[in-house]
C-alpha positions in Angstrom: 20.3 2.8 22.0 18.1 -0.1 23.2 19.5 -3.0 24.1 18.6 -6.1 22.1 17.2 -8.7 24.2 15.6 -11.7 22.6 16.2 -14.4 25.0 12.1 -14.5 26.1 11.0 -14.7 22.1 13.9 -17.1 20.7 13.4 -19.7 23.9 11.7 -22.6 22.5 12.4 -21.7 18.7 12.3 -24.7 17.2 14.4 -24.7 13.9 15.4 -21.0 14.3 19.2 -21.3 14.6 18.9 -23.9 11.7 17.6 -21.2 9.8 20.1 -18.8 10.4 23.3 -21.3 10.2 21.8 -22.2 6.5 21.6 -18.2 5.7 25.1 -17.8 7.3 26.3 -20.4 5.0 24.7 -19.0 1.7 21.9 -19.3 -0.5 22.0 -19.5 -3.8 21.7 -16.6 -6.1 19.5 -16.6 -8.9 21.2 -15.2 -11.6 21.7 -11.7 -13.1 18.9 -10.5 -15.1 15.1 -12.0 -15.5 15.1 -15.8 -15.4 15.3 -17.9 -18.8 10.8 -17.5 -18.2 10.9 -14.2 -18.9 14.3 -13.2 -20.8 12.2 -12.4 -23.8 9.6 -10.4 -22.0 12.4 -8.7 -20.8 14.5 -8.4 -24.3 11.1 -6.9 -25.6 10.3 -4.5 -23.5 11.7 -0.8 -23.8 14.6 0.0 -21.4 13.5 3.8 -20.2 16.7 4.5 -17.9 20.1 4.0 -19.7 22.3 1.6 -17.1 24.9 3.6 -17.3 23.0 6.9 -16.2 22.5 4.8 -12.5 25.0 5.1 -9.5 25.0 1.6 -9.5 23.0 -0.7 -12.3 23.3 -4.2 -10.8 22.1 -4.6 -7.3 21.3 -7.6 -4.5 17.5 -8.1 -3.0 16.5 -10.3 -0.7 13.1 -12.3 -1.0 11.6 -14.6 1.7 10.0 -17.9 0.0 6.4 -16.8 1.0 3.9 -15.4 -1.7 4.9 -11.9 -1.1 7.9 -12.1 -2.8 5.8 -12.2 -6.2 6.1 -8.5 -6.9 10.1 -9.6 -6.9 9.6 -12.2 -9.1 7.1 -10.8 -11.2 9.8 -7.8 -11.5 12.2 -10.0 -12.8 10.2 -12.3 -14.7 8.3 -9.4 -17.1 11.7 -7.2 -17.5 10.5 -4.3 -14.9 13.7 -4.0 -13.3 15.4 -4.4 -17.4 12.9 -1.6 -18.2 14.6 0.9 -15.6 18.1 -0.1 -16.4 18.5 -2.3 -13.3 20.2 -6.4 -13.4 18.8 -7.4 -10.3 20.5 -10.7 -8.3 17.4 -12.1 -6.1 18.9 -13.8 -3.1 16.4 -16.2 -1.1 15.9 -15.5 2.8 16.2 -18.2 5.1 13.9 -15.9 7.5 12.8 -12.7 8.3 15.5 -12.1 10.3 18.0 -12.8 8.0 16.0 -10.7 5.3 16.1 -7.4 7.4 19.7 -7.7 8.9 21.2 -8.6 5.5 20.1 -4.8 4.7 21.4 -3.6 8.0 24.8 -5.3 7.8 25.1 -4.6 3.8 24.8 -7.7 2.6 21.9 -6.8 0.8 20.7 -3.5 -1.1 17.3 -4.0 -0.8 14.9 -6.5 0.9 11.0 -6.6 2.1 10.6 -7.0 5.6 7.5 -7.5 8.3 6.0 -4.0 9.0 7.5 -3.0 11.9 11.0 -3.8 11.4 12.2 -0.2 9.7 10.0 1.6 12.1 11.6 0.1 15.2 15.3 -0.2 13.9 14.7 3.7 14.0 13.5 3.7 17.7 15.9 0.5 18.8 13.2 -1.6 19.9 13.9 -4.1 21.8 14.3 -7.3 19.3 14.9 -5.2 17.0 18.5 -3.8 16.1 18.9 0.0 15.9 20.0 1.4 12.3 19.1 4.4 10.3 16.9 2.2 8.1 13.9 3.2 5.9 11.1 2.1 3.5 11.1 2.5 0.2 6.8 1.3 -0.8 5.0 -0.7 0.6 4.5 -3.9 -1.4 1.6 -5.1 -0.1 -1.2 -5.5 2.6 -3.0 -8.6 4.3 -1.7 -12.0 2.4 -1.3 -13.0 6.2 -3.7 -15.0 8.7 -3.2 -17.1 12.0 -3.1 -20.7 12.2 -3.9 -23.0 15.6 -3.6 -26.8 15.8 -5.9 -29.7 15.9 -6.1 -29.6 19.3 -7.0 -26.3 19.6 -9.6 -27.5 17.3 -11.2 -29.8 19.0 -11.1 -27.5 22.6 -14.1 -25.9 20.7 -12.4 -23.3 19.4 -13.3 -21.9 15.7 -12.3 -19.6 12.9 -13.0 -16.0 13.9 -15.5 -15.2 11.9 -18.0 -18.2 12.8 -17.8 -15.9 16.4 -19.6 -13.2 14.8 -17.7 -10.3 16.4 -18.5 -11.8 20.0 -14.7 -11.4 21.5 -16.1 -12.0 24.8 -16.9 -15.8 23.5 -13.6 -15.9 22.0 -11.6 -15.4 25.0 -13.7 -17.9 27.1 -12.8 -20.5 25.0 -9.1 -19.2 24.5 -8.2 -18.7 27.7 -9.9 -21.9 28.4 -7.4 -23.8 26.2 -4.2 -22.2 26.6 -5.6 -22.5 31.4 -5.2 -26.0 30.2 -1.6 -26.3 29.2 1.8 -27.1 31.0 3.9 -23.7 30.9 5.5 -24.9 28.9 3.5 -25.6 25.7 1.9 -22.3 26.1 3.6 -21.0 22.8 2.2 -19.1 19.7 5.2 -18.4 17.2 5.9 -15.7 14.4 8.0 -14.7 11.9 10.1 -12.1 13.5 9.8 -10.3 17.3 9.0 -6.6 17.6 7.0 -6.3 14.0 3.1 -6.1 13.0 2.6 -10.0 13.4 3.7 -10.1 17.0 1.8 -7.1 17.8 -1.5 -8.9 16.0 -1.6 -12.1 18.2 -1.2 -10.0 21.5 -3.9 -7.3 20.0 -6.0 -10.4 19.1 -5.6 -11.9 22.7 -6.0 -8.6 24.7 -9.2 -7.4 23.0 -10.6 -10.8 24.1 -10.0 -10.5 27.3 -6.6 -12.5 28.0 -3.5 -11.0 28.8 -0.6 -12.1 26.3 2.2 -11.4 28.6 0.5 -13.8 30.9 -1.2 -16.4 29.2 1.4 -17.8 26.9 5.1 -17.3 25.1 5.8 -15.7 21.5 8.6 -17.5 19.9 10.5 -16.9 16.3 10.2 -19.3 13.4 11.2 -19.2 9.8 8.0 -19.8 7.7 9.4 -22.7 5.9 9.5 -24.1 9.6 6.2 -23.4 10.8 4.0 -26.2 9.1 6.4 -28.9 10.9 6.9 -27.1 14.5 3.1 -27.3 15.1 3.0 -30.9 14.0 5.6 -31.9 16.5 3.8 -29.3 19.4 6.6 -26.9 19.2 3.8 -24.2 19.1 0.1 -24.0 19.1 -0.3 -21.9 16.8 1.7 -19.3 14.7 1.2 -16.3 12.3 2.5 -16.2 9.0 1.9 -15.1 5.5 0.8 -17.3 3.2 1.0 -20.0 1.5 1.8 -21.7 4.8 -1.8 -21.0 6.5 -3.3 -22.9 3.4 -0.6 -25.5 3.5 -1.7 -26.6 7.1 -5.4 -27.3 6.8 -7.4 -30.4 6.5 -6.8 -32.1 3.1 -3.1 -30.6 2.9 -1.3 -31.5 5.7 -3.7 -31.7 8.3 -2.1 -30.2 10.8 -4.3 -27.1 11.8 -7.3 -24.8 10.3 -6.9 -20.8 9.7 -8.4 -18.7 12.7 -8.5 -15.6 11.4 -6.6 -13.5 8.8 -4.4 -10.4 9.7 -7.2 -8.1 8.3 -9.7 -9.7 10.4 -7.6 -8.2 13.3 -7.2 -4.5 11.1 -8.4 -4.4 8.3 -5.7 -2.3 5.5 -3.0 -2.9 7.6 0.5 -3.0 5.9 2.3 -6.3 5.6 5.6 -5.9 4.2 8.0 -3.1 3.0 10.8 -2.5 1.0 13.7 -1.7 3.3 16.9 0.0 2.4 19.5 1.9 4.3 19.7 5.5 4.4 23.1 5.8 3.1 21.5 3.8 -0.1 19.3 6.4 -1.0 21.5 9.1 -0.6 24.6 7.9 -2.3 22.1 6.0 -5.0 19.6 8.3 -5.5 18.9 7.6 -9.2 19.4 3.5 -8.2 16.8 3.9 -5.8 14.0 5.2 -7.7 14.7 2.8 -10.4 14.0 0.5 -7.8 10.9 1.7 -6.5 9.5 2.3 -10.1 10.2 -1.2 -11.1 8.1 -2.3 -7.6 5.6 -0.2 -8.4 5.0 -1.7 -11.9 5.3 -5.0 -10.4 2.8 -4.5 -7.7 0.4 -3.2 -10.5 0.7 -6.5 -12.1 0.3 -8.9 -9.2 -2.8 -6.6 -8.4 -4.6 -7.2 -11.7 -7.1 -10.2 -11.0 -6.7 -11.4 -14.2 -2.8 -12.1 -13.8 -3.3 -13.5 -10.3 -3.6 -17.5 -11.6 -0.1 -16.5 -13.4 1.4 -15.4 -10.2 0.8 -18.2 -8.4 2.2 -20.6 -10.9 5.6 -18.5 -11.0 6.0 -17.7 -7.3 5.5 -22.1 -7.3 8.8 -22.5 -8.7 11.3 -24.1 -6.1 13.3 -20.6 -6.3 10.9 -19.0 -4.5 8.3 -20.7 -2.1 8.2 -24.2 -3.9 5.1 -24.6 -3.1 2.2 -26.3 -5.3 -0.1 -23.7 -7.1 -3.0 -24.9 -4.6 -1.1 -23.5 -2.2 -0.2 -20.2 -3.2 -3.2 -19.5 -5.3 -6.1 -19.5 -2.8 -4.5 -16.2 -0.8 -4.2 -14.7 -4.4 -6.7 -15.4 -6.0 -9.3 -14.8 -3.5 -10.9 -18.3 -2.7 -9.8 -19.1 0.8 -10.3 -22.3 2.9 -10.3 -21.4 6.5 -10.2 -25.9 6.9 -11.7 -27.5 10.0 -11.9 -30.8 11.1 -15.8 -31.2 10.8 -16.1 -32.0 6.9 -17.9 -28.5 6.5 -17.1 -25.8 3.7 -15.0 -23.4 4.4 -14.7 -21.5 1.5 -15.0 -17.9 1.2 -14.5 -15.5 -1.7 -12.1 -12.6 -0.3 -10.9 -10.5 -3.1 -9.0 -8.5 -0.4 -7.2 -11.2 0.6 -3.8 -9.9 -0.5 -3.8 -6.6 -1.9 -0.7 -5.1 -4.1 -2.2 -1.8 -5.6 -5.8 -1.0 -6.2 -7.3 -0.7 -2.4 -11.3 -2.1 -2.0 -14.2 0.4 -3.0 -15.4 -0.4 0.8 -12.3 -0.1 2.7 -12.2 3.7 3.9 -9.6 6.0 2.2 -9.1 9.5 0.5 -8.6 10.4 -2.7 -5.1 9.2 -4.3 -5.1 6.4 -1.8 -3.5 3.1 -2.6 -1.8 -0.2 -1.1 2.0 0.9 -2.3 1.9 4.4 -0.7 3.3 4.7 2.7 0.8 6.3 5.5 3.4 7.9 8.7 0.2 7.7 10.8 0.6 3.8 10.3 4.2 4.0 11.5 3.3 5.6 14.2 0.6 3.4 15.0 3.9 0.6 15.2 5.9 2.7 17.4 2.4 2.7 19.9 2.8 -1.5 20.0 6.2 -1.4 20.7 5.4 0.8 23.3 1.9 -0.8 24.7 4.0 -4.3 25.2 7.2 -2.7 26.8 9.4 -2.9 24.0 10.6 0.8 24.7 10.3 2.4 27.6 8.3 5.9 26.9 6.3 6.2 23.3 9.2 8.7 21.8 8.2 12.5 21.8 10.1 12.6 18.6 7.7 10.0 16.9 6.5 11.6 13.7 10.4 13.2 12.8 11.2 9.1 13.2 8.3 8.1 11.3 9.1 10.0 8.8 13.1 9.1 8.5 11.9 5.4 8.4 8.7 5.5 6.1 10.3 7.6 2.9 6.4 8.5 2.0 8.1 12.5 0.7 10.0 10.6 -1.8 7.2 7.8 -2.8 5.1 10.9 -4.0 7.8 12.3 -5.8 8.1 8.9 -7.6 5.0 7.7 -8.0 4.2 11.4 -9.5 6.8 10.9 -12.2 5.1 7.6 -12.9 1.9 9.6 -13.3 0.1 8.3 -10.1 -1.8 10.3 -7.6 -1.1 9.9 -3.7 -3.1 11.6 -1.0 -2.0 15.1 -0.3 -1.5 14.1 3.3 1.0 12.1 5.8 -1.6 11.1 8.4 -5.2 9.8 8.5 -7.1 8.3 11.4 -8.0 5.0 11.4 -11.9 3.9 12.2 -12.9 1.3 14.5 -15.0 -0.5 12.0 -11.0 -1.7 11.1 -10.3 -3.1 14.0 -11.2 -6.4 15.9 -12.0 -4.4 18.8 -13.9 -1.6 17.6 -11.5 0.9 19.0 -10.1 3.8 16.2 -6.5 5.1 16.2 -6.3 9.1 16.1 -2.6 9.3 14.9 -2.9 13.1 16.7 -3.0 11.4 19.9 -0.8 8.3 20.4 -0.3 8.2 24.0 -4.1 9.1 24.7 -4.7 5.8 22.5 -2.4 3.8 24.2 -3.5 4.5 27.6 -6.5 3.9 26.4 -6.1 -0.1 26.4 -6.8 -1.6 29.7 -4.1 -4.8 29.0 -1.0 -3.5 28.3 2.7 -4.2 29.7 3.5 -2.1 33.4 -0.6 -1.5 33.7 -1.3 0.5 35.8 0.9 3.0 35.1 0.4 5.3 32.6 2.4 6.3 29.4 4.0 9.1 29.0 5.9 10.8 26.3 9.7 10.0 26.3 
């Protein structure tokens, strides 16, 4: 087992231990059943699984106050879980961190977490706490995007896309800004260490050119949290999913502008996933798909353009992000405002800007292919970060057995059949470089001829090696 070592991300985390004393003390539950908003919905929709055929009818999820959590509330609001016999308690996550160990340590049945977290909880990452853990769906992909200050800003530096794919700009002027800066204010934070958004920045910064073990410090913040850290320099910038990207620009609270989004840096990527333990699935078995049925449903609504103005308004309540509809709406809806500080328009249509369900026409993918199933080629593709920035020692020569114990993708199909949906006949698929920031494609068949591959890495130059 690895041993957990967080003292290099945690150092500097401004609010983080805040965050986890108010989780320690309790959140409050929202209460059995949908919400007094859609009791009727659910009263009139027809309950398919008899409660009492389940191993367990009423169960605890966790939900972190970001606009992800809208295929939970959407669940609970139209009578999805009611419809497969379930009364589901939704308990609000002071953090990522909270959300995944509340799953490890029992407190809760079910909770999404950051891609990355089952995967290495299954190879004991360091950061991340080793437990027979796996992933139920994924609920959705992109919804995330980067975030750098004012000063930043006005260093020259600009959203990604005003670059026009020249990374060797990029890193002039980023390694410029952060060559700048005492030690210590050479901080970018995220939501949890040793998952996809930590891997992003340093993927970001090494395909330009700037080492991230060098150049500057990750940190852990709760995404309630990140809005105020940058405005009092606790960070210069930080990755989160929305609505807290929006929340920051010019003419909201002014703090920052949106560099890029997470599909800028891979484009399909998975964001979150349902996690549950092991045991959960094998003493629950009928609970569990209940569960996944219900997300699945609910992901098929949030997906639907035409119920994505409705979303927004219900995932506004205080119960879950309490933020204002022109906050949550934007990643939603598709009508994203990278902000600036220059008074131009920003603007851009992105109808991929969160995806639940239905995947784009021009995003690569077979037949059966869509945002909820669960690729093992992409959990393997997590296992080669953890590796590339020294998180485990060797990339594990048991990798696809471990990608498959954490990502459940043999009992997704089964589940999704019953629902009538088609999934790819296949576990893997390589992923082109068109995807990618950097051009470079990930062959899933060779993980440790990818990884040695990248000229920035941790312990370069020696090579990897399977472990």
């Amino acid at each position: 087992m690895t041993t957990i070592n967080r003292r290099s991300l945690l150092q500097g985390a401004v609010g983080f231990t805040a965050g986890l004393a108010a989780s320690a003390c309790g959140q409050a539950l929202r209460p059995s059943g949908p919400p007094a908003s859609g009791a009727a919905q659910a009263a009139n929709i027809e309950q398919v699984v008899d409660p009492a055929s389940l191993e367990r009818s009423h169960i605890k999820v966790g939900y972190v106050p970001v606009n992800d959590c809208a295929p939970f509330a959407i669940a609970q609001a139209k009578g999805f879980f009611h419809k497969y016999g379930l009364t589901v308690t939704l308990n609000r996550e002071a953090s990522w961190g909270t959300s995944r160990d509340g799953v490890i340590f029992g407190r809760l049945d079910a909770s999404p977490v950051v891609s990355g977290a089952v995967t290495n909880a299954r190879v004991g990452a360091e950061g991340a706490p080793q437990a027979p853990m796996c992933a139920a769906l994924t609920i959705h992909r992109h919804g995330n995007a980067m975030t750098m200050n004012r000063a930043m800003w006005d260093s020259g530096l600009r959203p990604w896309r005003e670059y026009e794919g020249d990374l060797e700009a990029f890193g002039r002027d980023f390694r410029g800004y952060f060559d700048g800066l005492p030690s210590a204010q050479k901080v970018w934070a995220t939501v949890l260490s040793s998952a996809i958004y930590e891997y992003f920045i340093r993927y970001l910064s090494a395909a330009a050119g700037v080492d991230p073990i060098e150049t500057f410090r990750i940190i852990v913040s709760p995404p309630p949290q990140m809005v105020s850290n940058i405005r009092i320099g606790a960070m210069q910038a930080y990755m989160v999913a929305e609505p807290w990207n929006t929340r920051a620009i010019s003419g909201n609270e002014d703090v920052g502008f949106t560099f890029a989004h997470g599909k800028e840096v891979w484009r399909g990527h998975p964001d979150r996933v349902l996690a549950v333990m092991e045991d959960f699935i094998n003493e629950n078995p009928k609970t569990y798909r209940s569960l996944v049925k219900a997300m699945i449903e609910a992901c098929r609504y949030c997906d639907d353009p035409a119920n994505r103005t409705e979303v927004a308004e219900i995932i506004s309540d205080r119960s879950f992000t309490g933020a204002k509809p022109k906050f949550t709406e934007p990643a939603l809806v598709g009508n994203y405002n990278y902000g600036g500080f220059d008074g131009k328009s920003r603007t851009v249509q992105m109808p991929d800007s969160t995806i639940f369900f239905d995947l784009p026409e021009d995003l690569p993918h077979p037949p059966g292919d869509h945002s909820t199933f669960m690729w093992s080629s992409q959990s393997i593709w997590l296992m080669t970060q953890a590796t590339r920035w020294g998180q485990i020692e060797e990339f594990p020569a048991d990798a696809e057995a471990k990608a498959h114990q954490a990502w459940r993708t043999d009992l997704y199909r089964e589940i999704a059949g019953e629902m009538g949906i088609d999934c790819p006949a296949e576990d893997y698929k390589v992923e082109p470089g068109e995807l990618f920031i950097d051009g470079i494609a990930y062959d899933p068949s060779d993980p440790v001829g990818y990884l040695n591959g990248f000229e920035i890495r941790a312990k370069r130059p020696q090579r990897i090696f399977m472990g």
